[in-house]
C-alpha positions as a LaTeX table, in Angstrom:
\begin{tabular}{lrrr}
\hline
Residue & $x$ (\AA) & $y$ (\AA) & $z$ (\AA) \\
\hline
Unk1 & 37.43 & 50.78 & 3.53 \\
Unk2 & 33.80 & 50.47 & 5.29 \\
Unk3 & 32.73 & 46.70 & 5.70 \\
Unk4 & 31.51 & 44.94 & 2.79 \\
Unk5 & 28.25 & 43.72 & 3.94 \\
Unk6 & 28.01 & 41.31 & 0.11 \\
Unk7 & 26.33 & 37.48 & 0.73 \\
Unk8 & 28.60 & 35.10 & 0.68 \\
Unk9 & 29.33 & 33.54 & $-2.78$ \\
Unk10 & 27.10 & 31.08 & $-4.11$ \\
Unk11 & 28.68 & 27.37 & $-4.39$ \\
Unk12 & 31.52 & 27.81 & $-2.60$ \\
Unk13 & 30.57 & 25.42 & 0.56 \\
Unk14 & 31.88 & 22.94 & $-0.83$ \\
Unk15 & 35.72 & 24.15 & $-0.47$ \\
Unk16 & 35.48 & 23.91 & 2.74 \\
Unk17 & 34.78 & 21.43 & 5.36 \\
Unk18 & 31.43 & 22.89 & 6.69 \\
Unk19 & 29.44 & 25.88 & 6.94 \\
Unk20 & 27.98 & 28.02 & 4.78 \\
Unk21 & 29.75 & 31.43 & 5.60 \\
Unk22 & 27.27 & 33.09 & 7.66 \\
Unk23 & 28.02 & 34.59 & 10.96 \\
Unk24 & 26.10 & 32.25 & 12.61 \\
Unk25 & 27.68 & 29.05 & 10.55 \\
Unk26 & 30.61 & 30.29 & 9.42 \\
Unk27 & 33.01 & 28.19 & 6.78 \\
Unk28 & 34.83 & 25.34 & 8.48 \\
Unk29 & 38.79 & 25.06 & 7.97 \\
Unk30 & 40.54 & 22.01 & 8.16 \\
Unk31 & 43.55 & 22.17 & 5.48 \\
Unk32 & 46.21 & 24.56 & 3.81 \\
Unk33 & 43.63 & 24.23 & 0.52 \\
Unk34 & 40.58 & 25.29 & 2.18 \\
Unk35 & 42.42 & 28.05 & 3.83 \\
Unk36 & 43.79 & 29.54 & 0.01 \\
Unk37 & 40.06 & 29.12 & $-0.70$ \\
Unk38 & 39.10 & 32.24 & 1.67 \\
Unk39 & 40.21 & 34.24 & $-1.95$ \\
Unk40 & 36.99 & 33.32 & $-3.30$ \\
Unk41 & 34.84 & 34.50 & $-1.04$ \\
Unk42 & 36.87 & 37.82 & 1.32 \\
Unk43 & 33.49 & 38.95 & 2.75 \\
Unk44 & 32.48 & 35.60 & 4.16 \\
Unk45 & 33.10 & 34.12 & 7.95 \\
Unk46 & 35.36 & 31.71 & 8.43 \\
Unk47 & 36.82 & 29.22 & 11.30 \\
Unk48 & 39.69 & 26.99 & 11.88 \\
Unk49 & 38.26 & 23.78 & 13.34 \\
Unk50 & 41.92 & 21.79 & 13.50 \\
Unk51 & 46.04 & 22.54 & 13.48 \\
Unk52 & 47.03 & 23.17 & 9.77 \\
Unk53 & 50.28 & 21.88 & 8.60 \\
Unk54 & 51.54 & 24.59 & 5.60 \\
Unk55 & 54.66 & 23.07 & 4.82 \\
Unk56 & 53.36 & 21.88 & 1.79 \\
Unk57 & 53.00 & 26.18 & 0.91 \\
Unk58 & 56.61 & 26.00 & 0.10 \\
Unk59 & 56.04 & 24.80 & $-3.15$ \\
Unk60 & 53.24 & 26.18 & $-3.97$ \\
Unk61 & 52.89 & 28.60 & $-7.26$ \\
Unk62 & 57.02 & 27.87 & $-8.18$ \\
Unk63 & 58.37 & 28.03 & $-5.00$ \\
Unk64 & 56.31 & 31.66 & $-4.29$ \\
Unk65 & 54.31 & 29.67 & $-1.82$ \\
Unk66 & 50.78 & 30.32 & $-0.21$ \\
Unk67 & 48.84 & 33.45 & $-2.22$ \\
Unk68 & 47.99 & 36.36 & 0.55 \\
Unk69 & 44.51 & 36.27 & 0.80 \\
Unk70 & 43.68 & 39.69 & $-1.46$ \\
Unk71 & 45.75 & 41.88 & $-3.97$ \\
Unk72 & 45.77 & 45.24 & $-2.33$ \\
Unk73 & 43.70 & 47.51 & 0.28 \\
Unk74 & 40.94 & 47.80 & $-2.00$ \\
Unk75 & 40.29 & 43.70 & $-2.17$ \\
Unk76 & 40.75 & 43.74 & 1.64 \\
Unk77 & 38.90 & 40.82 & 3.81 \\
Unk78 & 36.08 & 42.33 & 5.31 \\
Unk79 & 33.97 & 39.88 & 7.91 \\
Unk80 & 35.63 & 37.29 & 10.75 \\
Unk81 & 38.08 & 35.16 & 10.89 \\
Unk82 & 38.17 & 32.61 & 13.99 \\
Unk83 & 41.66 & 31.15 & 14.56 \\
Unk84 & 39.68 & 29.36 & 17.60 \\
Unk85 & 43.28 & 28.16 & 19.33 \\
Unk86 & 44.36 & 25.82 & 16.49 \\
Unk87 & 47.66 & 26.71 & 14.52 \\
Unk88 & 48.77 & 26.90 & 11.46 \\
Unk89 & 52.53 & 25.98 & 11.10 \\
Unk90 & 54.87 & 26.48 & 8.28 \\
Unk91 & 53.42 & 29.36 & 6.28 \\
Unk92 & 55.73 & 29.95 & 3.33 \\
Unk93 & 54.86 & 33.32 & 1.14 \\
Unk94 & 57.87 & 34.43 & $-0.79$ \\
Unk95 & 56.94 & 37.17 & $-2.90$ \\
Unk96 & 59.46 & 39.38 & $-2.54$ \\
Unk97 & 59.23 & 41.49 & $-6.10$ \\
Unk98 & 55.20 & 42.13 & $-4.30$ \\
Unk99 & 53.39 & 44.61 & $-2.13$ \\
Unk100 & 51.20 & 44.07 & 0.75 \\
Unk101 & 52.02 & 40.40 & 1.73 \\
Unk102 & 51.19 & 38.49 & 4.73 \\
Unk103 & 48.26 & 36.26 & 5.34 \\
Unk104 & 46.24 & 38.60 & 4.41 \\
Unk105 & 46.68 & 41.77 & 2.01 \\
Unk106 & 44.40 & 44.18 & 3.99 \\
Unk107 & 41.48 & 44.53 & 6.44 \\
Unk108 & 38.59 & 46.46 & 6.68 \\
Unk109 & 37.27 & 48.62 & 9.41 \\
Unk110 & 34.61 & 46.14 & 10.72 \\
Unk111 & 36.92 & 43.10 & 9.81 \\
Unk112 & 37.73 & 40.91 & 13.18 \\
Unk113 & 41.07 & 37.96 & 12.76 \\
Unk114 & 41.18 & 36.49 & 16.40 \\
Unk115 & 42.96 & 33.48 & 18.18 \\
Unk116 & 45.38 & 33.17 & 15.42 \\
Unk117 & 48.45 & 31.21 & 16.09 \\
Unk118 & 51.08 & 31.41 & 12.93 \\
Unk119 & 53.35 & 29.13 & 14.40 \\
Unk120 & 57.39 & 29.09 & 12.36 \\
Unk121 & 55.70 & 31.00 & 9.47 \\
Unk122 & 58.97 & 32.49 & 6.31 \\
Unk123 & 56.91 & 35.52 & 4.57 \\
Unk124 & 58.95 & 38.22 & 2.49 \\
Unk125 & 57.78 & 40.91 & 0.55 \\
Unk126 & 58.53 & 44.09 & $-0.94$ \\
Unk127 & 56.61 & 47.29 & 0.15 \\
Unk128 & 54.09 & 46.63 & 3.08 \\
Unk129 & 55.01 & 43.34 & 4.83 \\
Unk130 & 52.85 & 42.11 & 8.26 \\
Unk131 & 52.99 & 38.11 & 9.62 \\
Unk132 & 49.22 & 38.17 & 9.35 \\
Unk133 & 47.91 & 41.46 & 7.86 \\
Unk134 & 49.82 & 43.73 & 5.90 \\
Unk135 & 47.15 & 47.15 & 5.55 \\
Unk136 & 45.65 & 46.24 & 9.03 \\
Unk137 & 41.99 & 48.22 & 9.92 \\
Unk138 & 39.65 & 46.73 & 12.04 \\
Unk139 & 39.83 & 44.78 & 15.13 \\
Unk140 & 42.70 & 41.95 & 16.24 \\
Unk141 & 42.67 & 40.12 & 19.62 \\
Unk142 & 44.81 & 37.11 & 20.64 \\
Unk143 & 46.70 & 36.41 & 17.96 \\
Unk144 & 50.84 & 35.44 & 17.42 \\
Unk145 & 53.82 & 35.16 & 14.53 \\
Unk146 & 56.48 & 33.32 & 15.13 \\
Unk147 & 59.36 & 32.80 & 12.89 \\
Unk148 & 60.87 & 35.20 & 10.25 \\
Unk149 & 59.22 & 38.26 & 8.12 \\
Unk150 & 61.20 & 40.48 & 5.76 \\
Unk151 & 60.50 & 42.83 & 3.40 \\
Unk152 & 62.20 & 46.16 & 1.32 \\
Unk153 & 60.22 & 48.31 & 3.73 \\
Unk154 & 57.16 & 49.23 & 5.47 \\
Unk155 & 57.58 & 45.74 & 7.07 \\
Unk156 & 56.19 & 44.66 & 10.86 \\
Unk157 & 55.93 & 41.04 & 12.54 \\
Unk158 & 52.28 & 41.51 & 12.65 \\
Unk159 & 51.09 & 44.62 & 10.57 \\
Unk160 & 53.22 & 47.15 & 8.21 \\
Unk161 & 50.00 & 49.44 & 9.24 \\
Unk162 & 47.77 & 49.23 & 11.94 \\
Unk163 & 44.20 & 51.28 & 12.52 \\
Unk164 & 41.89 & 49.99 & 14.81 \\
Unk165 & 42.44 & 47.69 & 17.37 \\
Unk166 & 45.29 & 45.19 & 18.37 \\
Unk167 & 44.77 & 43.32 & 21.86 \\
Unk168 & 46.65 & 40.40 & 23.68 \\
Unk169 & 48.92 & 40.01 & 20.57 \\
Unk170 & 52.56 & 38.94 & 19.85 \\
Unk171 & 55.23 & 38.50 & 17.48 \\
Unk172 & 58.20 & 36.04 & 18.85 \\
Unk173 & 61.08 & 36.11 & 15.73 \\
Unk174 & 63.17 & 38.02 & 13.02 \\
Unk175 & 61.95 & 40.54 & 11.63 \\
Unk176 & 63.61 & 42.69 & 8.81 \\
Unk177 & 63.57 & 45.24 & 6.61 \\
Unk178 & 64.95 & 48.41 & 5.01 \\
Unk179 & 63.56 & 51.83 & 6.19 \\
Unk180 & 60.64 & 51.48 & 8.34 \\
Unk181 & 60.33 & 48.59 & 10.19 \\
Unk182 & 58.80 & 47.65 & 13.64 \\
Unk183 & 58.49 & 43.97 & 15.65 \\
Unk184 & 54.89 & 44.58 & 16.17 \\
Unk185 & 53.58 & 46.95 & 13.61 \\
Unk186 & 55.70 & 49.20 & 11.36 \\
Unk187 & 53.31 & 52.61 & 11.91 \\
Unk188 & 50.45 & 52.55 & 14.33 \\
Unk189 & 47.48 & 54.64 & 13.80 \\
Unk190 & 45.00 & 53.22 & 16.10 \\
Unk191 & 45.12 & 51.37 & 19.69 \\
Unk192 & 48.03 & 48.59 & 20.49 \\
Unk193 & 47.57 & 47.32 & 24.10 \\
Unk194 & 48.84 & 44.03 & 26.02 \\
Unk195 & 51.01 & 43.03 & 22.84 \\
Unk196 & 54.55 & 42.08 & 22.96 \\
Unk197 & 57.54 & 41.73 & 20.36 \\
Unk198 & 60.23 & 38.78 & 21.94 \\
Unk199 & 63.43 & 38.58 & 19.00 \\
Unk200 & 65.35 & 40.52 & 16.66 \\
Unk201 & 64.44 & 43.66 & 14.65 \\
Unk202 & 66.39 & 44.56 & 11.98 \\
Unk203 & 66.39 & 47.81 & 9.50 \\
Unk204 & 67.91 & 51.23 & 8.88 \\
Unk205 & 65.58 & 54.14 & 9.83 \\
Unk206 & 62.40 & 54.45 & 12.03 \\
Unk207 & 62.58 & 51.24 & 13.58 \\
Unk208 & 61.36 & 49.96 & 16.61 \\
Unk209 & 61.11 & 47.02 & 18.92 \\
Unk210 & 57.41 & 47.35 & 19.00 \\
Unk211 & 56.28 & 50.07 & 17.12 \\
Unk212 & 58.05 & 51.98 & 14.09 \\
Unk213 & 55.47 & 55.03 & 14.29 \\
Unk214 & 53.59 & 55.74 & 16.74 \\
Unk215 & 51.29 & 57.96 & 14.84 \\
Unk216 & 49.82 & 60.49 & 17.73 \\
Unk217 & 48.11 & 62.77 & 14.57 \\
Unk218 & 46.05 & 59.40 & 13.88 \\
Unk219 & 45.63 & 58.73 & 17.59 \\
Unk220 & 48.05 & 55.75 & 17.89 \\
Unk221 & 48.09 & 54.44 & 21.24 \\
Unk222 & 50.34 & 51.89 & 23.18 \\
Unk223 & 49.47 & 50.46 & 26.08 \\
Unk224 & 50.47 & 47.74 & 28.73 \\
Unk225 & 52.88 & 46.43 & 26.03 \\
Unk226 & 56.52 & 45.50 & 26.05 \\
Unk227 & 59.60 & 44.54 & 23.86 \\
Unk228 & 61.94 & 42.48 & 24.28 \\
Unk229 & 64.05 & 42.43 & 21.66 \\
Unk230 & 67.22 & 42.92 & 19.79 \\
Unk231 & 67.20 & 46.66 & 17.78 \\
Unk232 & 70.01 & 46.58 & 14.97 \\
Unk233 & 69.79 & 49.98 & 12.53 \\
Unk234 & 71.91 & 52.29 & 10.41 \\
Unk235 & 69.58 & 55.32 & 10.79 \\
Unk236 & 68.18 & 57.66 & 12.55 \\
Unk237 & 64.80 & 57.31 & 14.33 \\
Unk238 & 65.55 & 53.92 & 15.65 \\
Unk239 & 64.15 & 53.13 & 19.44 \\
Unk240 & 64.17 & 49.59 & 21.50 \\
Unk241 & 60.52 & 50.19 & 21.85 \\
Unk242 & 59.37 & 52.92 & 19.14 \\
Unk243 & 61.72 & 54.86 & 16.44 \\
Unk244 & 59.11 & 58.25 & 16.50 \\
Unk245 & 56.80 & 58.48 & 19.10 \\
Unk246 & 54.05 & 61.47 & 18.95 \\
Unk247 & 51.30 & 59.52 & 20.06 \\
Unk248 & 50.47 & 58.18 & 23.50 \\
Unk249 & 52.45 & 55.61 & 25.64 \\
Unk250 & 51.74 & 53.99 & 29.04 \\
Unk251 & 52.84 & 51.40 & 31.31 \\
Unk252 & 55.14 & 50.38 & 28.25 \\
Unk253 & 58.66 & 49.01 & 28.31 \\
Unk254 & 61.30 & 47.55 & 26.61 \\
Unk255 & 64.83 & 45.32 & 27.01 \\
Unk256 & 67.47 & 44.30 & 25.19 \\
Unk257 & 70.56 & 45.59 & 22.99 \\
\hline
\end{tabular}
């Protein structure tokens, strides 16, 4: 999944509110519409420039609401995506006979989603669920979910999968699944540092308040992180913070039942 380094598409300035999708000028962002239109164009740079209302999503495409920007891992998004401190509110995606849902499908390793605020967002899935990425690679800074995620399993508040980077991130919510299932990210293969899960996590084995996996064969790191959350499971492998743990952990901590 190396970036996609593809011009952006030809036309398509004028589904958005400004820009043309450069680095330098990326495509401006102003409603629920323009944000769908991202699909066209997934190696193309891209900025909020107000609050978005969703609400509308939840009737969208017979009630399955907004379409997860990409299919799978292999039509991941692959340039920058600037929440710059607005919010989007009311994010419906119910898709729940589909695989990797959340705002977007995937990531790619030089991808970078920052100051994203997904404010009372109601995303299910099947197999690989995440808040805002499901297949997460590449880099994540400042960025929060809020509300409730659920999927069959493979399902975090953030990320099912993380590699790469995740900084100054949080989930506050419900999230829920079957087996594997984390607040934060469901299996962690790359760095996870000042992040926090605040809620309840719900699922049956290797779940965890923050982390499901903590992958130390992939190098998964957590740092400076914390949960505090609620940890309900049937299973075995289940942990406030993480449910398996061979990778690295410092100045971490978790509370609740």
């Amino acid at each position: 999944l190396q970036n996609n380094t593809q011009s952006p598409a030809p036309g398509l300035e004028s589904a958005f509110a400004g820009g043309d999708g450069t680095e330098s000028n990326p495509y401006q962002i102003e409603t629920a519409d323009q944000l769908q239109a991202i699909n066209g164009d997934r190696s193309a740079n891209y900025t909020l420039i107000a609050d978005i209302d969703a609400s509308e999503t939840s009737d969208w495409n017979g009630g399955k609401g907004f379409d997860p920007i990409g299919v799978d891992i292999y039509t991941a998004f692959s340039a920058t995506f600037d929440g710059a401190g607005y919010t989007i509110s009311d994010l419906t995606i119910n898709r729940s006979d589909e695989n990797f849902v959340g705002l977007f499908t995937a990531t790619r390793d030089g991808a970078i989603v920052s100051n994203v605020t997904l404010e009372s967002v109601n995303i299910s899935g099947n197999l690989n669920v995440g808040g805002l990425i499901a297949y997460k690679r590449g880099t994540v800074t400042s960025s929060s979910v809020s509300g409730t995620v659920t999927g069959s399993s493979s399902v975090g508040g953030l990320f099912s999968s993380n590699k790469g980077t995740v900084a100054s991130s949080s989930v506050m919510g419900t999230v829920t699944g079957g087996d594997n299932v984390g607040g934060l990210v469901y299996i962690n293969r790359g760095t996870v540092t000042s992040s926090s899960v605040t809620g309840a996590v719900t699922g049956s084995s290797r779940v965890g308040g923050l982390v499901g996996i903590n992958q130390g064969s992939y190098d998964g790191s957590v740092t400076s992180s914390y949960a505090t959350v609620d940890v309900t499971a049937s299973g075995d492998m289940v942990g406030g913070l993480i449910g398996s743990n061979s990778g690295q952990v410092v100045d971490t901590y978790a509370t609740g039942n």
